[in-house]
Biopython code that builds the backbone (N, CA, C, O; Angstrom):
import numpy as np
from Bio.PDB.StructureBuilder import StructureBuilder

atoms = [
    (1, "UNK", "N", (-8.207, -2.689, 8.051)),
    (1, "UNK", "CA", (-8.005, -4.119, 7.964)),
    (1, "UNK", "C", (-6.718, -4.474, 8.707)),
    (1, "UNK", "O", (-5.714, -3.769, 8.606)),
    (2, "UNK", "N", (-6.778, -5.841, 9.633)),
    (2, "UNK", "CA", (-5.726, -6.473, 10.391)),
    (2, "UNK", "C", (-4.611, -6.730, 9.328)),
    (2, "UNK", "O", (-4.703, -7.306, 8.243)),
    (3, "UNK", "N", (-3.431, -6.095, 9.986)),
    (3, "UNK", "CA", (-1.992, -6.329, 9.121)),
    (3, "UNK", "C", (-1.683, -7.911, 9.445)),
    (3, "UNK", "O", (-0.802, -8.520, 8.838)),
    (4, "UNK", "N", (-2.573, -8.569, 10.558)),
    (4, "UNK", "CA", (-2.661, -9.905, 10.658)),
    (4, "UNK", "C", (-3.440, -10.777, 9.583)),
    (4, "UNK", "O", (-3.111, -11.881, 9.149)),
    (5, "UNK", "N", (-4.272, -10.207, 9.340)),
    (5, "UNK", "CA", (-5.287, -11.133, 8.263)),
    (5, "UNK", "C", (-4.339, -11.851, 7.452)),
    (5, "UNK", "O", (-3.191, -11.648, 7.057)),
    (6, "UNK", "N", (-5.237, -12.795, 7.332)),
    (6, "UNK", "CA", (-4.268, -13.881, 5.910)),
    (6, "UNK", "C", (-5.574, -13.598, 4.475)),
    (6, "UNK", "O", (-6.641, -13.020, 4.677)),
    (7, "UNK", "N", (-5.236, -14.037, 3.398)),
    (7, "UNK", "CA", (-5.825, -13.937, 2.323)),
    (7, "UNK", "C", (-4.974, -15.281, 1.280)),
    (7, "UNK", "O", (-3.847, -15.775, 1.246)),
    (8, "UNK", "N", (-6.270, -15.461, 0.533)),
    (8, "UNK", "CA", (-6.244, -16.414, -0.699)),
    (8, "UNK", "C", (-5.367, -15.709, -2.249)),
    (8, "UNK", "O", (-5.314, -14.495, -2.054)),
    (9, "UNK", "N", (-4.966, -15.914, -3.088)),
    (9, "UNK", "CA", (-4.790, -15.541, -3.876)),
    (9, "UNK", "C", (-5.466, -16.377, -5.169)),
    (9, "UNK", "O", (-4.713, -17.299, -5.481)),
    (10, "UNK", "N", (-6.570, -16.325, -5.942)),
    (10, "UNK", "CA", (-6.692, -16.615, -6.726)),
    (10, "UNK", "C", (-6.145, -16.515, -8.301)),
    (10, "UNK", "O", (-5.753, -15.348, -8.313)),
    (11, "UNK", "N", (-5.873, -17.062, -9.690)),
    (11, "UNK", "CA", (-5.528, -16.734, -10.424)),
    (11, "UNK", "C", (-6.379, -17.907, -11.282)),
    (11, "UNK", "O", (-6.682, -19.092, -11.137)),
    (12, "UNK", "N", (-6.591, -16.735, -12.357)),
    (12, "UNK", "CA", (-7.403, -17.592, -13.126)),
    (12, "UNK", "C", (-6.835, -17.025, -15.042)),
    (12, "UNK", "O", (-6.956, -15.834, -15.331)),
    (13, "UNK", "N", (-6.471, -17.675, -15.730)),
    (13, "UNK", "CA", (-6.190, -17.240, -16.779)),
    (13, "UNK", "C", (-6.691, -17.732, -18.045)),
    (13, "UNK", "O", (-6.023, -18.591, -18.620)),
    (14, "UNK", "N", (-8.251, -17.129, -18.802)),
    (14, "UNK", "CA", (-8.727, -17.844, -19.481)),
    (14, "UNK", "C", (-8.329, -17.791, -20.592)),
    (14, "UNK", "O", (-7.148, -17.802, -20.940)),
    (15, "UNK", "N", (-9.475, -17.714, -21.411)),
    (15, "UNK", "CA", (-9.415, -17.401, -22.924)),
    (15, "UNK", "C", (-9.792, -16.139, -23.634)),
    (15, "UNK", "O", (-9.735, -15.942, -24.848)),
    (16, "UNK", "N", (-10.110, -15.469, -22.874)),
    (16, "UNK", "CA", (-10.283, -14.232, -22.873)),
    (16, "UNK", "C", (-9.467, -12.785, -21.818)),
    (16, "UNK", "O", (-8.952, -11.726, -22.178)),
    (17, "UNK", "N", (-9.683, -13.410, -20.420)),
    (17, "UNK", "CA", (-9.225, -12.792, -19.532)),
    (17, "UNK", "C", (-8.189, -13.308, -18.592)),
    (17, "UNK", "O", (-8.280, -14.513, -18.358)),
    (18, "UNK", "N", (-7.340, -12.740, -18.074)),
    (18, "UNK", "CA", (-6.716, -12.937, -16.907)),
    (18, "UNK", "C", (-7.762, -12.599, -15.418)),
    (18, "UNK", "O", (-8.610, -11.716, -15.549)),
    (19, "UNK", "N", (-7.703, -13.002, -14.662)),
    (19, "UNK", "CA", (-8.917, -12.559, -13.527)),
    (19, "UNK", "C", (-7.758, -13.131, -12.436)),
    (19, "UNK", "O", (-7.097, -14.168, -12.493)),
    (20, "UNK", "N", (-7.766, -11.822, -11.199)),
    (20, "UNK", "CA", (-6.929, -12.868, -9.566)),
    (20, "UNK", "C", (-7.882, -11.701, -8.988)),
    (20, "UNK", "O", (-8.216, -10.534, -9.194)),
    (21, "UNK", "N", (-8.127, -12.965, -7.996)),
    (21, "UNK", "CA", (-9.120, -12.924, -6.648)),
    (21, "UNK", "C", (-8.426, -12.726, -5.225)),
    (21, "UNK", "O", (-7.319, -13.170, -4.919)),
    (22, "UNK", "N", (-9.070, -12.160, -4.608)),
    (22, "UNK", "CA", (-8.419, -12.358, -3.033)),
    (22, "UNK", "C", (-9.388, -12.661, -2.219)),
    (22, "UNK", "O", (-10.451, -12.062, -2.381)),
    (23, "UNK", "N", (-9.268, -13.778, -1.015)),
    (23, "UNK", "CA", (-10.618, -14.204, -0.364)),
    (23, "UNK", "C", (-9.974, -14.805, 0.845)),
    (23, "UNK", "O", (-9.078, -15.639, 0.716)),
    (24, "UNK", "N", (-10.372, -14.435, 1.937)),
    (24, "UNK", "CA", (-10.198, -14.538, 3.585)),
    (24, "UNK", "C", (-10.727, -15.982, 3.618)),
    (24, "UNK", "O", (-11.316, -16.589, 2.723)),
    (25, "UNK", "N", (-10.263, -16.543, 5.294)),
    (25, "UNK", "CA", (-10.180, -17.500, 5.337)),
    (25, "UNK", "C", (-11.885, -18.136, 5.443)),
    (25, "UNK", "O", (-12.185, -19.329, 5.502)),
    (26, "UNK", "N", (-12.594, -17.267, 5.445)),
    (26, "UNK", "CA", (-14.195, -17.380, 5.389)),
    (26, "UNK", "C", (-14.727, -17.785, 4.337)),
    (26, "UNK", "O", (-15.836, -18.320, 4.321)),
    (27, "UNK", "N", (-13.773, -17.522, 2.976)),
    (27, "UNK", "CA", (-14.074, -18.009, 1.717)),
    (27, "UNK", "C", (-14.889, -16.592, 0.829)),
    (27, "UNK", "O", (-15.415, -16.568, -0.284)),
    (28, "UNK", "N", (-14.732, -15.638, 1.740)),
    (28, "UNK", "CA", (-15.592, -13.949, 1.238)),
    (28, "UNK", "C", (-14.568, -13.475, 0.323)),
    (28, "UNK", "O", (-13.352, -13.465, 0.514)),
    (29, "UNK", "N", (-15.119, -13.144, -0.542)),
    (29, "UNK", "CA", (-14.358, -11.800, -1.475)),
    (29, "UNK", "C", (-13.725, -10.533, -1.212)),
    (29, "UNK", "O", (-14.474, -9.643, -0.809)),
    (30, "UNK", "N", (-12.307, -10.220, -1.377)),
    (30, "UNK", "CA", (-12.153, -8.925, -1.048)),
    (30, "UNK", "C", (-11.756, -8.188, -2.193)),
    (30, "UNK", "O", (-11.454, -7.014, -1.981)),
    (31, "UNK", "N", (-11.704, -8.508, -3.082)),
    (31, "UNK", "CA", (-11.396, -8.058, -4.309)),
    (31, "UNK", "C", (-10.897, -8.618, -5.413)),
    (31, "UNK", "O", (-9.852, -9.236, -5.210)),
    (32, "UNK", "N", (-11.542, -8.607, -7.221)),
    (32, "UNK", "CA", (-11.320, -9.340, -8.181)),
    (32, "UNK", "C", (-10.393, -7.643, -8.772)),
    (32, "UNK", "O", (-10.391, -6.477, -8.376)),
    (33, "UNK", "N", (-9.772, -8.358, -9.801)),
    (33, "UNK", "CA", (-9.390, -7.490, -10.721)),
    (33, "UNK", "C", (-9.179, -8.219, -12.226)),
    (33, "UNK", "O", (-9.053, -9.424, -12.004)),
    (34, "UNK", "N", (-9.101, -7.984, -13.503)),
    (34, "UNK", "CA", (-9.062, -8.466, -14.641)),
    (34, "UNK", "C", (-8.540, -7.730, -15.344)),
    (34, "UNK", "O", (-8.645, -6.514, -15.178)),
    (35, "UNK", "N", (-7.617, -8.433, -16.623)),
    (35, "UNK", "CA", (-7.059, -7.360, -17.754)),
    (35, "UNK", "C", (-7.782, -8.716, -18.887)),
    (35, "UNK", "O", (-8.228, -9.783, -18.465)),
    (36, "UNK", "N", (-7.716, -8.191, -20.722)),
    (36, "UNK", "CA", (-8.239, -8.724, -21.461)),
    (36, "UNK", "C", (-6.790, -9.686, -21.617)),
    (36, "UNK", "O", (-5.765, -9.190, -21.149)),
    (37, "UNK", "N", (-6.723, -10.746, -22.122)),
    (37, "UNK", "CA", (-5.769, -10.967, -22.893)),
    (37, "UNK", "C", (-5.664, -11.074, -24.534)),
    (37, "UNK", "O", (-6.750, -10.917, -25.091)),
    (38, "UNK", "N", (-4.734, -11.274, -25.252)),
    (38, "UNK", "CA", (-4.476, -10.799, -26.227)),
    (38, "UNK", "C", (-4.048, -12.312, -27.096)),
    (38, "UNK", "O", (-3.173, -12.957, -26.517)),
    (39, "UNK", "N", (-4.534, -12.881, -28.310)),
    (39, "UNK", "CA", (-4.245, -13.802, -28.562)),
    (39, "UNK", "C", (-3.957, -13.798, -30.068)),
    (39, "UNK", "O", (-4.743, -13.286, -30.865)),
    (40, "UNK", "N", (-2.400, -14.589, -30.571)),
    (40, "UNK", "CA", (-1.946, -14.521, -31.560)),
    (40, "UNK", "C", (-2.335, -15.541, -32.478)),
    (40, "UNK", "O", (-2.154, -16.746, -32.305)),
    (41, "UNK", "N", (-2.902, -14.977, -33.506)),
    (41, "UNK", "CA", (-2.730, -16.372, -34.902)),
    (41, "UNK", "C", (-2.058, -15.863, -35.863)),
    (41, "UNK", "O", (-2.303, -14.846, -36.512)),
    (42, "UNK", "N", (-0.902, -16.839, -35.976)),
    (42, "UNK", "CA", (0.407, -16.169, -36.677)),
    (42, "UNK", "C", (-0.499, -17.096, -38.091)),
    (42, "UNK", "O", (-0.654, -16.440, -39.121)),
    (43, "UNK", "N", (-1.007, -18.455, -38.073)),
    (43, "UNK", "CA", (-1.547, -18.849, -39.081)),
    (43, "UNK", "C", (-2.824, -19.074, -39.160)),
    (43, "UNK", "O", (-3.418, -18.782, -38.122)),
    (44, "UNK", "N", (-3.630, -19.583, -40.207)),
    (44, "UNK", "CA", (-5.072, -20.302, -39.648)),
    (44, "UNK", "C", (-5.514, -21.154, -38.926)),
    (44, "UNK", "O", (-5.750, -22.219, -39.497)),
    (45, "UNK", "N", (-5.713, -21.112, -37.939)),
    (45, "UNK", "CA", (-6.584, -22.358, -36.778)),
    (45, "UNK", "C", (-4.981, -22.535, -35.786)),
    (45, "UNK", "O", (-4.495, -23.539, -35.266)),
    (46, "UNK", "N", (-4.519, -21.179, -35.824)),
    (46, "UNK", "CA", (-3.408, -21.887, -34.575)),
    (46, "UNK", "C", (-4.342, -19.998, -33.371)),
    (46, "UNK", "O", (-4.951, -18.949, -33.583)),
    (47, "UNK", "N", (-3.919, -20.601, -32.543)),
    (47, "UNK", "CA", (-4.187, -20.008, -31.485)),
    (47, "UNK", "C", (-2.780, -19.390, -30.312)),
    (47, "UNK", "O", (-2.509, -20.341, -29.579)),
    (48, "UNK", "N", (-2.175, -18.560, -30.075)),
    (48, "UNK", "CA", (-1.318, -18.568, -29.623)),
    (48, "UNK", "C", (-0.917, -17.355, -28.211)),
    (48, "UNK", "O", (-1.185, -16.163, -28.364)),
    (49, "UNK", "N", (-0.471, -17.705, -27.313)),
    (49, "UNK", "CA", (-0.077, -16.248, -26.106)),
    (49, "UNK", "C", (1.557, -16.081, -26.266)),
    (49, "UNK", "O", (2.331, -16.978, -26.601)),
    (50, "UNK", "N", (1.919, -14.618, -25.923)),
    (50, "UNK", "CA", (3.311, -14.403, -25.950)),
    (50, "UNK", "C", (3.134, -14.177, -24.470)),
    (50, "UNK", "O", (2.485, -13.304, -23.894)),
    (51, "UNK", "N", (4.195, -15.622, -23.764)),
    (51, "UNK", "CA", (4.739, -16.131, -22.231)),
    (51, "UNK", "C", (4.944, -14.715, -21.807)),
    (51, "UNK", "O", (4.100, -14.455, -20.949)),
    (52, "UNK", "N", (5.571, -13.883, -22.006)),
    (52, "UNK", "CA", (6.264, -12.673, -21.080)),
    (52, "UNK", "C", (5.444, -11.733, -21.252)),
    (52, "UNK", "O", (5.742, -10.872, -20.424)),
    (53, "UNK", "N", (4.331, -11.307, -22.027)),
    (53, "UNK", "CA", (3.279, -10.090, -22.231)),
    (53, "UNK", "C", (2.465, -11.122, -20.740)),
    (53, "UNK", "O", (2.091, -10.387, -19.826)),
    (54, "UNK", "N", (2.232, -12.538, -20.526)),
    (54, "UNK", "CA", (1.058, -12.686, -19.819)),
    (54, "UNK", "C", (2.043, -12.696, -18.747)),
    (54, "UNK", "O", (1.789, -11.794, -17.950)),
    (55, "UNK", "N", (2.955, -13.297, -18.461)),
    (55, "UNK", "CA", (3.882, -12.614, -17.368)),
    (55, "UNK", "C", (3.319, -11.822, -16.632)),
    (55, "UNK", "O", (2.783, -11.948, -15.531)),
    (56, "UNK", "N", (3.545, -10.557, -17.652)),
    (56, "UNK", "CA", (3.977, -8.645, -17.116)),
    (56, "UNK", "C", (2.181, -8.509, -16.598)),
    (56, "UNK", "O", (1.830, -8.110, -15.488)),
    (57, "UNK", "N", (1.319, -8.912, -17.619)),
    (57, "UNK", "CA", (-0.168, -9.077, -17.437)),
    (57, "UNK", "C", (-0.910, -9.816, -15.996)),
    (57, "UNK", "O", (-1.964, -9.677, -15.377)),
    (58, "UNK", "N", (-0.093, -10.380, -15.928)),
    (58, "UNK", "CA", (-0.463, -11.710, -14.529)),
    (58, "UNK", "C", (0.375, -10.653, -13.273)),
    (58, "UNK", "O", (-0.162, -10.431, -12.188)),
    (59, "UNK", "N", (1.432, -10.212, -13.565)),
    (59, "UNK", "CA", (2.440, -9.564, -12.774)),
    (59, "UNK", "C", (1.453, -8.192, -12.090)),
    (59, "UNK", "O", (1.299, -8.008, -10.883)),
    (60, "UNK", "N", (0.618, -6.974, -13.646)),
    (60, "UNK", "CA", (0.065, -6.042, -13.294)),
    (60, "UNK", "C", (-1.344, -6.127, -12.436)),
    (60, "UNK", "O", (-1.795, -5.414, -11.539)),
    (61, "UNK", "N", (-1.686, -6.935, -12.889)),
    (61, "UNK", "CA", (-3.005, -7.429, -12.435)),
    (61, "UNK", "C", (-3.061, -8.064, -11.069)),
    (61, "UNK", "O", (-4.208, -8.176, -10.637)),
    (62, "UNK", "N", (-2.111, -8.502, -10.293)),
    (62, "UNK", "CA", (-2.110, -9.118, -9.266)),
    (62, "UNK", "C", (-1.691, -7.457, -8.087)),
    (62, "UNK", "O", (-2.153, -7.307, -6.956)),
    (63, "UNK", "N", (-0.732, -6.445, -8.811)),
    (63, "UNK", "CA", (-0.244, -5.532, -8.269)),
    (63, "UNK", "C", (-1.647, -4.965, -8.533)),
    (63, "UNK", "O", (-1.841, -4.246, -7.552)),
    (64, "UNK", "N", (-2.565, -4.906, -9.201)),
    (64, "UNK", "CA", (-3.729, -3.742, -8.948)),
    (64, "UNK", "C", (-4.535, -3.741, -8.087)),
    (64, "UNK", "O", (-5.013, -2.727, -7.578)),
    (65, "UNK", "N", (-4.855, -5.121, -7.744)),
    (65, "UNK", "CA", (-5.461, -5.845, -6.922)),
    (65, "UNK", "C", (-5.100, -5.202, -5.665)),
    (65, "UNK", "O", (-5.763, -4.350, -5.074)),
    (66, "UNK", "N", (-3.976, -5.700, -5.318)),
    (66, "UNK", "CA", (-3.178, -5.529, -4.369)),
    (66, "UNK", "C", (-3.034, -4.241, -3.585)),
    (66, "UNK", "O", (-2.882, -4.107, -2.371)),
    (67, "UNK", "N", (-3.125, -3.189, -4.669)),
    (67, "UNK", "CA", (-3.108, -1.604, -4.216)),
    (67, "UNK", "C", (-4.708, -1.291, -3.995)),
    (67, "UNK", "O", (-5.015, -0.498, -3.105)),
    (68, "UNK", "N", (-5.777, -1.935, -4.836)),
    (68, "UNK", "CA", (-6.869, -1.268, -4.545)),
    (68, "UNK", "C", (-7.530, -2.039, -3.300)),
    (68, "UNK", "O", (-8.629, -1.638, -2.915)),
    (69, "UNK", "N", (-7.060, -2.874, -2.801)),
    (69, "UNK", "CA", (-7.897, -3.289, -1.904)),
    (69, "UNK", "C", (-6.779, -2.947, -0.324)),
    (69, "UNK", "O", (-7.144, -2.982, 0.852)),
    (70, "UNK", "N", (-5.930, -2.756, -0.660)),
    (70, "UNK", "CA", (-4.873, -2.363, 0.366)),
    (70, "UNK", "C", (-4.081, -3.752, 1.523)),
    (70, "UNK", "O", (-3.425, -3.748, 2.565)),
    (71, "UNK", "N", (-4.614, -4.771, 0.600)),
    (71, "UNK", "CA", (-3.654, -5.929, 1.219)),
    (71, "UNK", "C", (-2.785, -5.843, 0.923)),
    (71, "UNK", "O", (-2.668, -5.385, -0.213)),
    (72, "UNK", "N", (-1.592, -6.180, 1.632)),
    (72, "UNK", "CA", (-0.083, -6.494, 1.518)),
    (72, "UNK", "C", (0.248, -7.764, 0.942)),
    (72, "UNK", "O", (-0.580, -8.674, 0.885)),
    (73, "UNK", "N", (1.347, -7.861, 0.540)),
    (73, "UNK", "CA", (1.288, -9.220, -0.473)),
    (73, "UNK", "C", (1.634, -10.503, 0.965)),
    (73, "UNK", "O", (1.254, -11.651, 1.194)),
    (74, "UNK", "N", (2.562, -9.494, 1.670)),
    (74, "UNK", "CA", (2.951, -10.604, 2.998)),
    (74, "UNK", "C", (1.607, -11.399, 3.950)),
    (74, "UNK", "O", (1.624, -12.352, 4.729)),
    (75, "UNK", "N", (0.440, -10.456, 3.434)),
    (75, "UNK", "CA", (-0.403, -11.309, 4.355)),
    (75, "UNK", "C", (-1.536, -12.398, 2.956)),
    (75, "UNK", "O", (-2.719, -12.732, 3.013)),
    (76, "UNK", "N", (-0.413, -12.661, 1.800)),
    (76, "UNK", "CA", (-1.525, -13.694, 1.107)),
    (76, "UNK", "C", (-0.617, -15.186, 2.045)),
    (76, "UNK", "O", (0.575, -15.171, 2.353)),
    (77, "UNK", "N", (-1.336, -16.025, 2.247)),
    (77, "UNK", "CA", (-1.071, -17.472, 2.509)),
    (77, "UNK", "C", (-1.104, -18.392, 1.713)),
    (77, "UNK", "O", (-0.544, -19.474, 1.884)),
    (78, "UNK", "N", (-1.945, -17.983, 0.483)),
    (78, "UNK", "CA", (-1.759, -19.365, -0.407)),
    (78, "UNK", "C", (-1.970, -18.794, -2.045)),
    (78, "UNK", "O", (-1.818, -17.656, -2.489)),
    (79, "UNK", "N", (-2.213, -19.543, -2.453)),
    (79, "UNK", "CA", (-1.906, -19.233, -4.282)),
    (79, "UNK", "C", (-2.569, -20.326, -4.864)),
    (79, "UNK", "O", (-2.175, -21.474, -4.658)),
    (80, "UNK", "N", (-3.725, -20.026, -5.707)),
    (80, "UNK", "CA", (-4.647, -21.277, -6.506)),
    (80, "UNK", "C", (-5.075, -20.703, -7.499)),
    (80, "UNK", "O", (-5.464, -19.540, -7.608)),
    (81, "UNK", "N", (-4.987, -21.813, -8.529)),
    (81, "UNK", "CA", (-5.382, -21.273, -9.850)),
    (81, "UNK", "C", (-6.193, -22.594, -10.395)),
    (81, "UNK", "O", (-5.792, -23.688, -9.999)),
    (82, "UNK", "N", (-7.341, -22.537, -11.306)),
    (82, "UNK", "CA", (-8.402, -23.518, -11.556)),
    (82, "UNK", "C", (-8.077, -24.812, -12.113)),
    (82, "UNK", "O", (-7.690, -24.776, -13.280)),
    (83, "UNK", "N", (-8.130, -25.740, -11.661)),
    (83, "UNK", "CA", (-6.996, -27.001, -12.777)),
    (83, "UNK", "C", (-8.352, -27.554, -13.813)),
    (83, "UNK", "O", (-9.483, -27.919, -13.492)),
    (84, "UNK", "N", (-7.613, -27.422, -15.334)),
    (84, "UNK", "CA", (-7.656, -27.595, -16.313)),
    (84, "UNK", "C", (-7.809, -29.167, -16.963)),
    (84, "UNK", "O", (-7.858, -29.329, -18.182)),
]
sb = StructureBuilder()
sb.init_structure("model")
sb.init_model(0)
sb.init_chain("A")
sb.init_seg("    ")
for serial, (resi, resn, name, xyz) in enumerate(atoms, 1):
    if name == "N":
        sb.init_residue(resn, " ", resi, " ")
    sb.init_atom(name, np.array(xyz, "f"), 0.0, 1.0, " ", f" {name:<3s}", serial, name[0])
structure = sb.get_structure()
């Protein structure tokens, strides 16, 4: 793969999963990766994430990506995540 190519960065962080995508300017897939996330109810009917576990989670998951598909981070161009 061209050390020129550009790539998308997707990020998607649900209710279940973290998911980031990478996709050329063609709009093709070059690789998803996902971790579960982990959700706190300290009481009944509260729902809750600890900020710095999804951090490190958003942080690993973007680096796995990254190594298994062998893009460099210098050739992503943009960064999108699903609006809510």
């Amino acid at each position: 793969m061209s050390e020129k190519a550009r790539f998308w960065l997707g990020i998607d962080c649900g209710g279940t999963y973290l998911k980031a995508g990478l996709y050329d300017a063609q709009g093709r897939e070059h690789g998803i990766n996902r971790q579960s996330l982990q959700t706190l109810s300290p009481l009944p009917g509260y729902a809750e994430r600890d900020m710095d576990q999804l951090w490190q989670q958003c942080s690993a998951t973007i680096a796995g990506l990254l190594q298994r598909t062998g893009i460099h981070g210098e050739q992503i161009k943009g960064v999108a995540s699903p609006r809510r």
